[in-house]
PAZAPA-4460 file (N, C-alpha, C; in steps of 0.05 Angstrom, whole numbers, plus 32768, in hexadecimal, padded with zeros to 4 digits):
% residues 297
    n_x    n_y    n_z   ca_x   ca_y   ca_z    c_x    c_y    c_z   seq   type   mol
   82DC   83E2   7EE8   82F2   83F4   7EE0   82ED   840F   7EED     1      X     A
   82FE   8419   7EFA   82F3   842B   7F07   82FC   844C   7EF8     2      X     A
   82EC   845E   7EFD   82E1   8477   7EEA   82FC   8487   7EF0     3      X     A
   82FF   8496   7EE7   8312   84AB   7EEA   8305   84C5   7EF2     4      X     A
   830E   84CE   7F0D   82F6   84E4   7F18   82FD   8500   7F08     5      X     A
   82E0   8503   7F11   82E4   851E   7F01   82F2   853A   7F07     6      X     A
   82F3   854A   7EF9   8305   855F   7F03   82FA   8570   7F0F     7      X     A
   8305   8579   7F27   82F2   858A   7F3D   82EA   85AA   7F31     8      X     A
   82D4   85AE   7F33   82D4   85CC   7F2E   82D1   85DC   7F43     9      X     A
   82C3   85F3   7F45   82C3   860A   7F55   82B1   8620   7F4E    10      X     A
   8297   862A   7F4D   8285   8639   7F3D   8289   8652   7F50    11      X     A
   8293   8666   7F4B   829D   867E   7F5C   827F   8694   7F52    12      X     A
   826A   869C   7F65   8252   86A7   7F5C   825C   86C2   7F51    13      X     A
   824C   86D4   7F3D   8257   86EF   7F36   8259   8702   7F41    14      X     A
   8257   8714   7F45   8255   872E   7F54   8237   872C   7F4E    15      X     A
   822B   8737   7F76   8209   8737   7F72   81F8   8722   7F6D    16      X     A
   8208   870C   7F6B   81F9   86F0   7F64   81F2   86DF   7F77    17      X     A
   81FD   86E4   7F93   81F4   86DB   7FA7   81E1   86E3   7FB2    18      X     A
   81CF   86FA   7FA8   81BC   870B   7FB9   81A6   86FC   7FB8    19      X     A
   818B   8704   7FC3   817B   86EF   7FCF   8163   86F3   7FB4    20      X     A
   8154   86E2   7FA4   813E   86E6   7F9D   812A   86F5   7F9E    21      X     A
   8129   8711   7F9C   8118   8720   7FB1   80F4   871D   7FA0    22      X     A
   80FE   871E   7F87   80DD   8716   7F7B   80CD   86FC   7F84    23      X     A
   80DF   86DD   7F8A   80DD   86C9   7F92   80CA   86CF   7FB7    24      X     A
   80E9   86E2   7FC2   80DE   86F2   7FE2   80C4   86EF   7FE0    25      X     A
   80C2   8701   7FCF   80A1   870E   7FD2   8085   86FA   7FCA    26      X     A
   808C   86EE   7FB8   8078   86E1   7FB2   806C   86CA   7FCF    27      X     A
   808C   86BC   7FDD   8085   86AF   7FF9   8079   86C7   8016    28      X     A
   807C   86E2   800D   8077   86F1   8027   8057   86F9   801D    29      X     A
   8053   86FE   8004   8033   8700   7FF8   8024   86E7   7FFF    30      X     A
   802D   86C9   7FFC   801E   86B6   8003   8016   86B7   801B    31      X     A
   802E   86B7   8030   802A   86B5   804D   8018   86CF   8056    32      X     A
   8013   86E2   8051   8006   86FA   805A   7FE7   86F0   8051    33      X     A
   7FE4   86E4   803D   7FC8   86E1   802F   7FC3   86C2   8042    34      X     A
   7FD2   86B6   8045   7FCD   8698   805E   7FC4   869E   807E    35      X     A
   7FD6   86B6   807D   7FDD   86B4   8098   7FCF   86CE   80AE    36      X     A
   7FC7   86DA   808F   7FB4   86F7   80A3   7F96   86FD   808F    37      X     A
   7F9A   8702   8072   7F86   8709   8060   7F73   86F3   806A    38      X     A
   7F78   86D9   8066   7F65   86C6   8060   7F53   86BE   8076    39      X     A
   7F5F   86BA   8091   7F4C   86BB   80AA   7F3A   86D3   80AC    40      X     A
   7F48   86E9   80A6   7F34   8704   809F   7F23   86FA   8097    41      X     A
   7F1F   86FC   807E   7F09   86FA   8065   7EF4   86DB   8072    42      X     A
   7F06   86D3   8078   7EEC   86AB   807C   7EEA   86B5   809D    43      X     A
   7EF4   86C7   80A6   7EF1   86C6   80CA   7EF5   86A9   80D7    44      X     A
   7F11   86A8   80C9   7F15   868C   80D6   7F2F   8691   80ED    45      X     A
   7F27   868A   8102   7F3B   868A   811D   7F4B   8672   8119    46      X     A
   7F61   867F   811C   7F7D   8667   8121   7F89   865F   813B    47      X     A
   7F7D   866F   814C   7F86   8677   8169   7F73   866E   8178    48      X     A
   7F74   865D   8193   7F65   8653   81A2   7F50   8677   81A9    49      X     A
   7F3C   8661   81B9   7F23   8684   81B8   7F2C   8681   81D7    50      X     A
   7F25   8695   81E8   7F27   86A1   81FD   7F0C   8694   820D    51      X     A
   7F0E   8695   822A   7EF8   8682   823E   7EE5   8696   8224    52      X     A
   7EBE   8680   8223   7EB4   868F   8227   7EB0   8696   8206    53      X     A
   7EBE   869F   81F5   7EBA   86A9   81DB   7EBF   868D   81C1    54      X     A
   7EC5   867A   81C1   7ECB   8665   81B3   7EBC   8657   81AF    55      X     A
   7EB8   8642   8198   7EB0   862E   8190   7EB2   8612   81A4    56      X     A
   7EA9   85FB   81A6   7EB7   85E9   81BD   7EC8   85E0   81B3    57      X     A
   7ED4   85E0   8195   7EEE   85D5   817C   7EFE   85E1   8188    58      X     A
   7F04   85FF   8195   7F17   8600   81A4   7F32   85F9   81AD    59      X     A
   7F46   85F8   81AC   7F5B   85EB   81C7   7F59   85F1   81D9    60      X     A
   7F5B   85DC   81EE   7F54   85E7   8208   7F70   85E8   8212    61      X     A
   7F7F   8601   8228   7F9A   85FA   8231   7F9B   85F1   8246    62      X     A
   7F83   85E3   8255   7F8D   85D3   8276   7F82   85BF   826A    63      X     A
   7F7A   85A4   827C   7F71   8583   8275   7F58   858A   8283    64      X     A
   7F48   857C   826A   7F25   857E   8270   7F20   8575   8286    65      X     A
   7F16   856F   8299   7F10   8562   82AD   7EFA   8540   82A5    66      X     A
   7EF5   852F   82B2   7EE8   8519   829B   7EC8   8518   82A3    67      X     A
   7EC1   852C   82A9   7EA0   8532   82B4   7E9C   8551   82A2    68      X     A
   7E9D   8548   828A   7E9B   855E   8275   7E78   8565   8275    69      X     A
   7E74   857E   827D   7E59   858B   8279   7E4B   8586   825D    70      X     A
   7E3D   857D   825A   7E28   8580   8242   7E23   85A0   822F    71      X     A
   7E23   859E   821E   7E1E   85BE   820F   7E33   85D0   821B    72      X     A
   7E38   85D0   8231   7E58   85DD   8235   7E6D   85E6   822B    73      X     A
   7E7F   85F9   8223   7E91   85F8   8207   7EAA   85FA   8219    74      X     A
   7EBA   85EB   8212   7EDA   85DF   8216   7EDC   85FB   821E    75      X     A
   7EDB   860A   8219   7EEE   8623   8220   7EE7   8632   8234    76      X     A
   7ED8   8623   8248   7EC9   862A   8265   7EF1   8622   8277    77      X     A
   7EFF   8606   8264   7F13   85F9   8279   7F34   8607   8269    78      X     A
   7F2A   8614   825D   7F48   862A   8254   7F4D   8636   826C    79      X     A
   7F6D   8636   826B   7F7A   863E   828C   7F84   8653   8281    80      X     A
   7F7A   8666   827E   7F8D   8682   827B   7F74   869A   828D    81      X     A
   7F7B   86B9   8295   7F72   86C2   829B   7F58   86C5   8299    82      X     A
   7F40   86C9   82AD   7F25   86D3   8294   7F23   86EC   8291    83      X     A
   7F11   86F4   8282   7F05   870C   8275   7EF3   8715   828A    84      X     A
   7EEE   872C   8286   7ED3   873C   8290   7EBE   8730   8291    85      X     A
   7EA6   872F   829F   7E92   871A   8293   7E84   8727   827D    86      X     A
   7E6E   8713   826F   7E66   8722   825B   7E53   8728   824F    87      X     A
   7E3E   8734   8270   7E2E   873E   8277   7E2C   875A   8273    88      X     A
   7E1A   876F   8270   7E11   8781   825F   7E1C   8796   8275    89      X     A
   7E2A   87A8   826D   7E38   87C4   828C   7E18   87C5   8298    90      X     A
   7E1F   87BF   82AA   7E09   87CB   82C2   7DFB   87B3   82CC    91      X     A
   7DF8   879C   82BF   7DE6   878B   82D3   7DF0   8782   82E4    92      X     A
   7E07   8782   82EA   7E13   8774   8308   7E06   8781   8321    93      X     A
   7DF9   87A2   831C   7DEC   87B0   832C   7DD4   87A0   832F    94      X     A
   7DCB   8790   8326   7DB5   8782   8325   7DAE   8767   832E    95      X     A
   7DA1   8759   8348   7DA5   873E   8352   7D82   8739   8342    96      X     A
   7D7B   8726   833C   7D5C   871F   833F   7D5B   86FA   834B    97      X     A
   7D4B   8702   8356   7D3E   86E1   8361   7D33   86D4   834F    98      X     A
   7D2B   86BD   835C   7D0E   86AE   8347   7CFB   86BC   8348    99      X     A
   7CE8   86B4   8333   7CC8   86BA   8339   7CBD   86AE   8346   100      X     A
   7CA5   86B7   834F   7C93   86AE   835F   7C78   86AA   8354   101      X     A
   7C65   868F   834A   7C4C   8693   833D   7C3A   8694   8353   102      X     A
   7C2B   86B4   8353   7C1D   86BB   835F   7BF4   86AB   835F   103      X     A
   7BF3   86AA   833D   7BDC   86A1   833A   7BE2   8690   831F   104      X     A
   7BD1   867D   8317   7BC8   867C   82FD   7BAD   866F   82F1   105      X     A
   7BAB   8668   82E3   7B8D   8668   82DB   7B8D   865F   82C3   106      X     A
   7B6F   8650   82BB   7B63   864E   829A   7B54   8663   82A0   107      X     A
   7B4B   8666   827B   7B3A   866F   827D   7B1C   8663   8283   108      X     A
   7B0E   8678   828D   7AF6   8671   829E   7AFF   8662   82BB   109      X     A
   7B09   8668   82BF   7B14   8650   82DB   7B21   865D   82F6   110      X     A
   7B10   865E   830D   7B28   8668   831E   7B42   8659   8320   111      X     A
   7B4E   8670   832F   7B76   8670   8330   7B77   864E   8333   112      X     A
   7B8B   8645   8332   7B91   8624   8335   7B9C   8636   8359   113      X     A
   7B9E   8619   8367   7BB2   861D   8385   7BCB   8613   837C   114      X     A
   7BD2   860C   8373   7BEE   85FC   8375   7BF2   85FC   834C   115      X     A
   7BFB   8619   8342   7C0C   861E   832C   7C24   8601   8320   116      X     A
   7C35   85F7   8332   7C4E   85E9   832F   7C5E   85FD   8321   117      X     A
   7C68   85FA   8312   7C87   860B   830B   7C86   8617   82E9   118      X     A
   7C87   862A   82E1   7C90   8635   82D6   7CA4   863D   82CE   119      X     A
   7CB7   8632   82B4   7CD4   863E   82B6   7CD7   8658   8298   120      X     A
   7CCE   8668   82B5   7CD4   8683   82A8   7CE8   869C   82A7   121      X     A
   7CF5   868F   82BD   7D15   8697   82C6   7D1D   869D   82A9   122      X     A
   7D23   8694   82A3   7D32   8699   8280   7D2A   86A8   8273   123      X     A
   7D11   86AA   826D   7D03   86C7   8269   7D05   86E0   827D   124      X     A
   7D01   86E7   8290   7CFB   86F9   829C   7D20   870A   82AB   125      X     A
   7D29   86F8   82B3   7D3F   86F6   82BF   7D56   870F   82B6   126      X     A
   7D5B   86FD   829A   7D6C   8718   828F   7D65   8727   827C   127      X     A
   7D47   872E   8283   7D41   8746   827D   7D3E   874E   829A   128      X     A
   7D35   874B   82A4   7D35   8763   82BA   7D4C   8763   82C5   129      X     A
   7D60   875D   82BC   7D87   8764   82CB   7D80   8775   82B0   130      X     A
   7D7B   8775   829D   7D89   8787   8286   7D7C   87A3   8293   131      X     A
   7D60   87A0   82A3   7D60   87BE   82A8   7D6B   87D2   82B0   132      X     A
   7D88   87C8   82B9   7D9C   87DF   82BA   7D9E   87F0   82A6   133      X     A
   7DA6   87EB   8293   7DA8   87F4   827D   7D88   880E   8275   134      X     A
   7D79   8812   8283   7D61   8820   8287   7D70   883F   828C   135      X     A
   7D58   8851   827E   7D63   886A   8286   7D5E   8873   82A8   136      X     A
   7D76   8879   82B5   7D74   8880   82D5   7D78   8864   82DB   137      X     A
   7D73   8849   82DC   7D79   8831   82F0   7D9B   8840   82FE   138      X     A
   7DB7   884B   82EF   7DCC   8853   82F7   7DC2   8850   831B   139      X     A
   7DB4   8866   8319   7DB2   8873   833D   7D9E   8866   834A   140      X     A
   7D93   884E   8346   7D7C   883E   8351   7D88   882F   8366   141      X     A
   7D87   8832   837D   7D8D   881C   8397   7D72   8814   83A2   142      X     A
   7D70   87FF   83A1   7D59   87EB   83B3   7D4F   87E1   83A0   143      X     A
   7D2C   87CF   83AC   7D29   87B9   83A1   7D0C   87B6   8389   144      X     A
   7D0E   87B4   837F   7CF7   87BC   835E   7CE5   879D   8364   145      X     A
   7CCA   8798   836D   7CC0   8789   836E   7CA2   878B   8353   146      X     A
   7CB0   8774   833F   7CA4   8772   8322   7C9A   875B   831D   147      X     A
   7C81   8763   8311   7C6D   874B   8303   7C66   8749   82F0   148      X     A
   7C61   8730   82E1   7C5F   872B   82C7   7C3C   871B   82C9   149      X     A
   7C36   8729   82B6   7C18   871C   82B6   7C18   8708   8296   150      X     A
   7C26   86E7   829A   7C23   86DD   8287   7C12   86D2   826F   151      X     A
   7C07   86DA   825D   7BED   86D3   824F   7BF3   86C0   8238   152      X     A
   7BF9   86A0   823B   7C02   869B   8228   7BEA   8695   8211   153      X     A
   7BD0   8699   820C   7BC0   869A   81FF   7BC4   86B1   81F1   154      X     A
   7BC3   86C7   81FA   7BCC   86DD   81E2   7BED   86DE   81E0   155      X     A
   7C01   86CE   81E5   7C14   86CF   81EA   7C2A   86EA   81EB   156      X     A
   7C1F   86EF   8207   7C22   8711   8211   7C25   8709   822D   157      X     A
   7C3E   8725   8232   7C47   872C   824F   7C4C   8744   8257   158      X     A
   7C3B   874D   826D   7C32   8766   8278   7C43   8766   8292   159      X     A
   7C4F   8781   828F   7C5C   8784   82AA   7C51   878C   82B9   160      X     A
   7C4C   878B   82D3   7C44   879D   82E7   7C57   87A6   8301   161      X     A
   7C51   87B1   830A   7C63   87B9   832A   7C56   87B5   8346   162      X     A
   7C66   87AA   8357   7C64   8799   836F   7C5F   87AD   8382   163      X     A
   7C54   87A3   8396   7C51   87B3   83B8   7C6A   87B6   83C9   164      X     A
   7C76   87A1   83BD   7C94   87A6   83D2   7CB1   87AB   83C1   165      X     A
   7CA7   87C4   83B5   7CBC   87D2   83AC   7CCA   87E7   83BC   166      X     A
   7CD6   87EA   83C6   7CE6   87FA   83CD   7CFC   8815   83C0   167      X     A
   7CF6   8810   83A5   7D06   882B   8395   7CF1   883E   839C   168      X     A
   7CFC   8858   8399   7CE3   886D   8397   7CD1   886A   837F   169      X     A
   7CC1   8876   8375   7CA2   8872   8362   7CA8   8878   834C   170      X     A
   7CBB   888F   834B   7CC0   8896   832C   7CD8   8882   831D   171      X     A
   7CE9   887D   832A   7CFF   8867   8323   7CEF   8855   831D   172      X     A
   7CDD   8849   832C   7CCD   8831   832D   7CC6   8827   8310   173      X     A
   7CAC   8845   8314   7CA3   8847   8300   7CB2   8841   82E2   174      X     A
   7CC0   8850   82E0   7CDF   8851   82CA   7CDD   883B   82CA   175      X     A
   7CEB   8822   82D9   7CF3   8811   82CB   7CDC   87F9   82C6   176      X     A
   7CCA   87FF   82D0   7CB2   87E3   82C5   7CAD   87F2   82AF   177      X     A
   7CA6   8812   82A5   7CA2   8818   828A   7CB5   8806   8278   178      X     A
   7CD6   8808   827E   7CED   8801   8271   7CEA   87E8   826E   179      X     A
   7CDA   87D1   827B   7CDB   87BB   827D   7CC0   87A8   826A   180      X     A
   7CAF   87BF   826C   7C96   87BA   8260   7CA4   87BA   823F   181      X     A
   7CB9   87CD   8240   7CBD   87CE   821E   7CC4   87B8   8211   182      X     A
   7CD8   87AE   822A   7CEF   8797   8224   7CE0   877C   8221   183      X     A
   7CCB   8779   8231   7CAE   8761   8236   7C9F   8762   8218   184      X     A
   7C98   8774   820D   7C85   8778   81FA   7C86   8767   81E2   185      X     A
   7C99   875E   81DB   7CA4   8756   81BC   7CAA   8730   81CD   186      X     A
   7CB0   8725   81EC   7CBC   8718   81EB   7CA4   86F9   81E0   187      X     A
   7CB5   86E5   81D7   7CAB   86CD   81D2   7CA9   86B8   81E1   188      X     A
   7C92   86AE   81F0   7C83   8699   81FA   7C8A   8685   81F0   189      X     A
   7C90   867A   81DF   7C95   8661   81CB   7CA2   864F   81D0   190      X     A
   7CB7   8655   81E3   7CC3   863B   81E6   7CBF   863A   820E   191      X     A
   7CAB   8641   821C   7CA2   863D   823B   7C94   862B   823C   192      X     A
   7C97   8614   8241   7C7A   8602   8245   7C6D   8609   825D   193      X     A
   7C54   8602   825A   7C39   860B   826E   7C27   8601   8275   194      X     A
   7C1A   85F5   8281   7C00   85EB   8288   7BEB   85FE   8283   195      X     A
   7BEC   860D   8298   7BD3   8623   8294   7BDA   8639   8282   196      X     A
   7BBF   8644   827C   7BC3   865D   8267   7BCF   8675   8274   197      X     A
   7BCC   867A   828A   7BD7   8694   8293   7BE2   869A   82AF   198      X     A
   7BF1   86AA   82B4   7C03   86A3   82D0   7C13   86BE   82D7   199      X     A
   7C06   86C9   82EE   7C13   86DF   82F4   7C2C   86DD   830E   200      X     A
   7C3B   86E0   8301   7C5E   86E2   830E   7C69   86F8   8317   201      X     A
   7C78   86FA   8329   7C82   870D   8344   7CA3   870B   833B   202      X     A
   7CB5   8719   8341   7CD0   8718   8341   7CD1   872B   8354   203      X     A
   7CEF   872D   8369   7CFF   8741   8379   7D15   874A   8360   204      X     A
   7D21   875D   8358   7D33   8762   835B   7D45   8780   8369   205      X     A
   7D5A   8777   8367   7D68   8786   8385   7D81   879D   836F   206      X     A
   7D78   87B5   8375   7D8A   87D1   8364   7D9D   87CF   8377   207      X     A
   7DB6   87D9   8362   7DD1   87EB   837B   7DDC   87FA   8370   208      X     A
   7DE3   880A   837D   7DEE   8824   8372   7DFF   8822   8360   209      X     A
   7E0B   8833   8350   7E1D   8837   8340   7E3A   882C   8347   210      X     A
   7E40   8820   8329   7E5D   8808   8334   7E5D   87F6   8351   211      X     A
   7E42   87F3   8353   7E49   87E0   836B   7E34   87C5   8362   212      X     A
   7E36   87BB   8373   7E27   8799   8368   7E15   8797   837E   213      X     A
   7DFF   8785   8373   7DE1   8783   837F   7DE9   876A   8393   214      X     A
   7DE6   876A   83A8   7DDE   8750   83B4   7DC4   8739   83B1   215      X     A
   7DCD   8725   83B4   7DBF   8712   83A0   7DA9   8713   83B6   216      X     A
   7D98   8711   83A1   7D6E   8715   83B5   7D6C   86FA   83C3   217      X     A
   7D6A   8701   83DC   7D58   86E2   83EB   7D42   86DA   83E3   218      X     A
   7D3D   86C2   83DE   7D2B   86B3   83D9   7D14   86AD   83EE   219      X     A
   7CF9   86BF   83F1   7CEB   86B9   83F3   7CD3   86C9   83E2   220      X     A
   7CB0   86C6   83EE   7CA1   86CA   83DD   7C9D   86E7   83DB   221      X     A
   7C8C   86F1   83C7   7C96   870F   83C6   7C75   871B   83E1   222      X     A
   7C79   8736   83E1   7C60   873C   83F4   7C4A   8746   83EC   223      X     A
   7C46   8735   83C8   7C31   873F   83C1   7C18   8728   83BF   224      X     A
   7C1D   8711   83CD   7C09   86F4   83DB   7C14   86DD   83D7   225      X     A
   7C0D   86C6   83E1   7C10   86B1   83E5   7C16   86A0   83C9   226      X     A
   7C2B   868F   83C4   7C3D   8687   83AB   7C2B   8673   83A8   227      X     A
   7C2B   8670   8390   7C1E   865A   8386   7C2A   8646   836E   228      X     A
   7C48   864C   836B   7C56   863A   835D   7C72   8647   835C   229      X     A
   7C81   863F   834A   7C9F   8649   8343   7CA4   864E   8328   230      X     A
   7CB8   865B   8321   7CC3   865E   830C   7CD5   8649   8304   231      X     A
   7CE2   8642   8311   7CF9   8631   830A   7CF9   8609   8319   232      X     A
   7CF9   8602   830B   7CF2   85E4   8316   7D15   85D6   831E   233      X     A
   7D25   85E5   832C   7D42   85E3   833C   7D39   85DA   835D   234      X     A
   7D4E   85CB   8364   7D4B   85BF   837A   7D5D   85CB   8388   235      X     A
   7D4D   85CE   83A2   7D60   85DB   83B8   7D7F   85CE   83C0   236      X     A
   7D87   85DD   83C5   7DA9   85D0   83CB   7DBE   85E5   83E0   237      X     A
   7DCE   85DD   83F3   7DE1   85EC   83FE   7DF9   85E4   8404   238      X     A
   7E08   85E9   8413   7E28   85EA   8418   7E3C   85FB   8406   239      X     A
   7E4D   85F8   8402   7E63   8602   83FD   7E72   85ED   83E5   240      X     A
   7E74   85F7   83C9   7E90   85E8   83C2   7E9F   85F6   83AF   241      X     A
   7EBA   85E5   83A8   7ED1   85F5   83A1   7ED0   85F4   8385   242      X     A
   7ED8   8607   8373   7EDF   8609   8355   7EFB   85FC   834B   243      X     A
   7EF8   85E5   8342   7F0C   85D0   833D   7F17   85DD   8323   244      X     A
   7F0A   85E4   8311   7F0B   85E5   82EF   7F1D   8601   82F0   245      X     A
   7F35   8606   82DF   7F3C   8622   82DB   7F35   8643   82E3   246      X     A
   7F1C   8630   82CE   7F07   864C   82CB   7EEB   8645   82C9   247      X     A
   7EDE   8652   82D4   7EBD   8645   82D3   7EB2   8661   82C8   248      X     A
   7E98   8655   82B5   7E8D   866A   82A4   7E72   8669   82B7   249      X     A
   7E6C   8685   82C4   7E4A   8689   82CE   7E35   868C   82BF   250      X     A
   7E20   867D   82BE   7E0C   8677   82A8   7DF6   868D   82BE   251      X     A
   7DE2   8695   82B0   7DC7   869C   82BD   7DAF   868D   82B2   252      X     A
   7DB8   8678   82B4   7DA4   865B   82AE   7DB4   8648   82AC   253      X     A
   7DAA   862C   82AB   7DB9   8616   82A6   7DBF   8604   8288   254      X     A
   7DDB   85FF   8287   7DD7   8600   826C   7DE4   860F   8256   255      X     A
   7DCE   8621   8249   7DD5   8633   8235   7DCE   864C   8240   256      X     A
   7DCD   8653   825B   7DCA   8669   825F   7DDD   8685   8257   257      X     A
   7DDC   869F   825B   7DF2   86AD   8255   7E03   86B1   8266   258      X     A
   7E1D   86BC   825F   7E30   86B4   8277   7E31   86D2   828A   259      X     A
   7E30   86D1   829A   7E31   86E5   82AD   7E4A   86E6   82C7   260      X     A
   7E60   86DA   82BD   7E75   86D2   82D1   7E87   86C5   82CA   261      X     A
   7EA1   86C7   82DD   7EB1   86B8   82D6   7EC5   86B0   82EF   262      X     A
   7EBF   868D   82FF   7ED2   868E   8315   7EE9   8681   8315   263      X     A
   7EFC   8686   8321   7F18   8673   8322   7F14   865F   8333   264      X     A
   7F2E   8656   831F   7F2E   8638   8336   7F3B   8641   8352   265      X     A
   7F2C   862C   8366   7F30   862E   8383   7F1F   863F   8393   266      X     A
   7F14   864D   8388   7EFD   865C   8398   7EE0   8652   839B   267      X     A
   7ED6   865F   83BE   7EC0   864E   83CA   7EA9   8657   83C1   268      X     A
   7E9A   8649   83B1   7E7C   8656   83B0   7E6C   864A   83BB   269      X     A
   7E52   8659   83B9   7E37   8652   83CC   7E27   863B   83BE   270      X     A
   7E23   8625   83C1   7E0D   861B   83BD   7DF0   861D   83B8   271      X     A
   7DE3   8627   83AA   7DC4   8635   83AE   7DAF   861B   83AC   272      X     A
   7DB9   860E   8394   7DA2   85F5   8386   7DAE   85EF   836C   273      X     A
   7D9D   85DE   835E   7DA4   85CA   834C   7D8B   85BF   8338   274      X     A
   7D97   85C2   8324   7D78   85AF   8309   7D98   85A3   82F6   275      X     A
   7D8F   8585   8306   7D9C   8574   82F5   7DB1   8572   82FF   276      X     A
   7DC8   8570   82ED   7DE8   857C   82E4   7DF5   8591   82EC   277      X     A
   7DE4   85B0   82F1   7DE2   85C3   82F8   7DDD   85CF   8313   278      X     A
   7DF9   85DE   831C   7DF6   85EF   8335   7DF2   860B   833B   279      X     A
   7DDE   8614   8345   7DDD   8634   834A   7DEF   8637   8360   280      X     A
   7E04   8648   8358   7E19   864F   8372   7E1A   8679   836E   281      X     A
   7E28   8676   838F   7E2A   8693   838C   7E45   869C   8392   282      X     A
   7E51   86AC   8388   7E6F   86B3   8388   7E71   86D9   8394   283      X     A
   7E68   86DA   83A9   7E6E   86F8   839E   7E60   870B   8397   284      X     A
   7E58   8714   8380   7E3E   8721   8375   7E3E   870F   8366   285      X     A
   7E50   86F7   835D   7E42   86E9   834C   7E2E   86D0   8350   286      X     A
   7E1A   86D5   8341   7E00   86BA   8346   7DF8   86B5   832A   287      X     A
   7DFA   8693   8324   7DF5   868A   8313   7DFD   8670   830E   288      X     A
   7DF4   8661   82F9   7DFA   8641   82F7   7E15   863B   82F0   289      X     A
   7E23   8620   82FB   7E37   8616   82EF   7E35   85F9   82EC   290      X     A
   7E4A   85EB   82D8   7E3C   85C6   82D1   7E4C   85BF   82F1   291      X     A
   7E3C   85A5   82F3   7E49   859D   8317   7E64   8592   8316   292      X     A
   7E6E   8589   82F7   7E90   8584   8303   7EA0   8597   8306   293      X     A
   7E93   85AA   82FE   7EA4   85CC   8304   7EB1   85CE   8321   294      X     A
   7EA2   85CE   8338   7EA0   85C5   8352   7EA3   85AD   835E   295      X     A
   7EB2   859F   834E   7EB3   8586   8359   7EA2   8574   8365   296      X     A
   7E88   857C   8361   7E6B   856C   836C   7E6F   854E   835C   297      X     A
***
């Protein structure tokens, strides 16, 4: 049986009755402000992809990873947006240093060994002596600071000394192996493996003037005698190759080193050598490691 419809109405709102909830407003513009700005504050939680370089590897990355993903590497080496400054300390770009050179080493009671083998003390020594920019006067220092480390890992102590083929004048010199002796004093031995107890090491590095960048030091022995091992156990390497990846982050070691650079894709760098996975290339003033699918190796 079918219903008899009902009678249509019409609800005409009152004067003012159409206006908007504003206590309701507020309570959704209070939530969202405490979601959407308070709360990342307070927990320092990022909602926003991180910038090359400053991120977690959780990350988003905005280009496609390449499928020769670096080890320890963080995703955000292959973010395609501009890079940053590098983010290295003002002033060490004035600063190139080489490897070391093991001049001698020894047990105790024992003359020098002939043949040291390698030492990897690069990591230690390295960026500290680029940080000696940052030294009072390095600013106006041009030429080349030839520095030695007298390693004692029995008293687990490192003594600076200064080289014969320095080329700064005496008081600069002076200055910065004081400055460097400071920076040496406190450092930790603890994670260098070693054969012998003690090992005295040579470095070049190369000053440049103010706002300008050091050219990277040639590799050979220093002129204070005949080498008797290395710092760094990297294999020689040369040619030329291209930066495939967006953005490549410059390490000053391989790995987890700190970043000291940043190159675009398509540009030619130098080949220097290699440990492992890892290429020493030079860009420029820039020198330092990158993983090898960076370069398409």
């Amino acid at each position: 049986m079918r219903r008899p419809d009902a009678p249509l109405t019409v609800e005409i709102p009152a004067p003012l009755g159409d206006r908007p909830a504003w206590g309701k407003v507020g309570i959704v513009a209070a939530c969202g402000f405490v979601l959407g700005i308070a709360w990342p504050r307070l927990t320092s939680t990022r909602i926003a992809p991180h910038p090359p370089g400053e991120g977690p590897s959780s990350s988003v990355a905005a280009a496609v990873i390449p499928s020769s993903t670096p080890p320890a590497a963080t995703s955000a080496e292959t973010v395609g947006v501009a890079p940053k400054a590098p983010v290295a300390a003002p002033g060490e770009s004035r600063v190139a240093v080489g490897h070391g050179t093991i001049l001698r080493c020894h047990d105790q009671g024992e003359e020098p060994a002939e043949d040291c083998g390698s030492l990897e003390f690069d990591p230690v020594a390295v960026p500290r002596i680029k940080a000696l920019a940052q030294c009072p006067g390095a600013s106006a220092a041009t030429g080349k600071l030839s520095i030695g480390f007298d390693v004692d890992f029995r008293r687990k102590e490192v003594r600076v000394l200064s080289g014969k083929s320095t080329t700064l004048p005496k008081e600069k010199a002076d200055a910065l192996v004081k400055c460097a002796d400071t920076a040496f004093d406190k450092v930790s031995l603890a994670e260098v493996p070693h054969k012998h107890r003690r090992y005295l090491v040579f470095y070049t590095a190369s000053f440049a003037g103010a706002d300008k960048a050091a050219e990277p030091v040639a590799e050979k022995a220093p002129a204070e005698g005949p080498a008797a091992g290395t710092t760094t156990s990297e294999s020689p390497a040369s040619g030329l190759a291209t930066v495939v990846w967006d953005v490549v982050l410059v390490r000053d070691a391989p790995k987890t080193g700190t970043v000291v650079g940043r190159i675009m894709r398509g540009s030619r760098v130098k080949v220097m050598a290699h440990q492992g996975e890892w290429y020493r290339v030079v860009f420029g003033a820039t020198d330092g490691w990158v993983y090898r699918g960076t370069i398409g190796l």
